[in-house]
N, C-alpha and C positions, 0 to 999 in steps of 0.2 A: 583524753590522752593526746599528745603531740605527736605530730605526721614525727617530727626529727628520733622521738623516741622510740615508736616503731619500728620505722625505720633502720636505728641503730641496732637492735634486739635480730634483727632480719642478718644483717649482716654481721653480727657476732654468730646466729644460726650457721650461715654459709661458711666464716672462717672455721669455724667448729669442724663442721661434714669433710671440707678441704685437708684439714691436717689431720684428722681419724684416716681419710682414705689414704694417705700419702707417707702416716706412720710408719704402716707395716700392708705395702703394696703386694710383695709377692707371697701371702697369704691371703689376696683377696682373689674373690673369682669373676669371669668376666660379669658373670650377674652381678655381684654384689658394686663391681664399678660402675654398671649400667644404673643401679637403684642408685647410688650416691648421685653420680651425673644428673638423674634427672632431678633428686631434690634439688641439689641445686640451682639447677634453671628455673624450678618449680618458684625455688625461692627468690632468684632473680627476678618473676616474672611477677610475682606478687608484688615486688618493690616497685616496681614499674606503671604496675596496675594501680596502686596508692597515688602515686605521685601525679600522674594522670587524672585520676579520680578527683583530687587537692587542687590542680592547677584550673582544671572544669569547673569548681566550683568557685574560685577565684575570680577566674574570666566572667563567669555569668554575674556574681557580685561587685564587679566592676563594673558588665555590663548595665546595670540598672542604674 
């Protein structure tokens, strides 16, 4: 699989969560902004954690 694909998939994820919570806000309750909120940091942080992970392995494959 491609890092770009995943990737993308991640942040189709996030766009998704972001306009579900922002549909219909004053039917949500503070939990339920709290649990979206962290997916998606959750899901931001996983993007993060890839790309980091890909660039690590770059550097070291360079390195040699």
């Amino acid at each position: 699989m491609r890092i770009e694909a995943l990737l993308q998939r991640l942040e189709t994820e996030q766009a998704r969560l972001a306009h579900e919570a922002l549909k219909q806000p004053a039917a949500s309750t503070e939990f339920e902004y709290g649990r979206v909120v962290g997916m998606y940091a959750g899901l931001e942080r996983a993007k993060y954690t890839i790309v980091r992970l890909f660039e690590d392995k770059e550097k070291r494959d360079f390195d040699l």
